[in-house]
N, C-alpha and C positions, 0 to 999 in steps of 0.2 A: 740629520739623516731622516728619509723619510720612513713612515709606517711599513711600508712596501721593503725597502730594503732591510729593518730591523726584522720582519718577519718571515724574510728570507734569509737572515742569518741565523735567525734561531731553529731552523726546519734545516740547515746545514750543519751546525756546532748538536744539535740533536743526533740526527743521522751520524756522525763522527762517534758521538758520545754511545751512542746503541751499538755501533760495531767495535769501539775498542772496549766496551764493557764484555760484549761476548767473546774476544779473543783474552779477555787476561780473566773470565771467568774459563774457558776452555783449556788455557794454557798455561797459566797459574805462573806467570813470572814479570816480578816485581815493575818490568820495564814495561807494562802497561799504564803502571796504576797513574803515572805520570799523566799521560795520555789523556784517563778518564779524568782525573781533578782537570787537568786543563780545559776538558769541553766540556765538564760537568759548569766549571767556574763561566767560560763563555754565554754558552747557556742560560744563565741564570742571569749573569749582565743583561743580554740583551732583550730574555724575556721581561726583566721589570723597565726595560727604557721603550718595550713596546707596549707594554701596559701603561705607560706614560707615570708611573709610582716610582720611587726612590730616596727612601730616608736619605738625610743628609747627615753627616758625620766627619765632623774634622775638616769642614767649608767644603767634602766632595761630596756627593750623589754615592749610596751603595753601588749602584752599578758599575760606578767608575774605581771604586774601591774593590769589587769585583775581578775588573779588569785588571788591574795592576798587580791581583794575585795570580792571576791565569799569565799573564807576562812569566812571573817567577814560575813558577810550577811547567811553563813553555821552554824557558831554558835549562832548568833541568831534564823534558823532555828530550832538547838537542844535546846536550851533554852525555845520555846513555845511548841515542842513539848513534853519534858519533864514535864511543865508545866500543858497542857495538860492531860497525864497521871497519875500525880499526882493529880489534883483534880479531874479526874475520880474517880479514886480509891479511895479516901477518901468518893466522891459522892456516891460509892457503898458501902463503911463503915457505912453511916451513914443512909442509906434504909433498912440494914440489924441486925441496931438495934433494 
């Protein structure tokens, strides 16, 4: 990848990371905090692989080590938010009885 795109993903998992920091600082429920480690974790991958630096650990690159914890911490984000939605939606099933 080049410089160009890595520091276009960092100016976008940024941006992510600043507006779900202010909504689970404002709203104070737990189904942010997901959110923020995710783009906090992003973040931080691809600032060090545009910095072109990256300890290496266990034959990967941190960044890629990085990565593979914002995976996890991304599907637990989908997990509550699907969560979420479904007892929405049952919430409105059961008001429209």
């Amino acid at each position: 990848m080049g410089n160009l795109f890595n520091a276009a993903l960092v100016a976008i998992f940024a941006v992510h990371l600043v507006a779900f920091s202010t909504l689970l600082v404002r709203r104070r429920q737990a189904y942010y905090l997901a959110l923020v480690l995710t783009f906090s974790l992003l973040t931080a991958a691809f600032s060090l692989r545009l910095a072109g630096w990256s300890p290496v650990w266990g034959g990967l690159g941190l960044d890629q080590w990085l990565r593979y914890a914002a995976w996890a911490s991304a599907a637990v984000s989908v997990s509550w938010t699907v969560g979420r939605i479904v007892r929405r939606v049952q919430a409105g099933r059961q008001n429209c009885s």
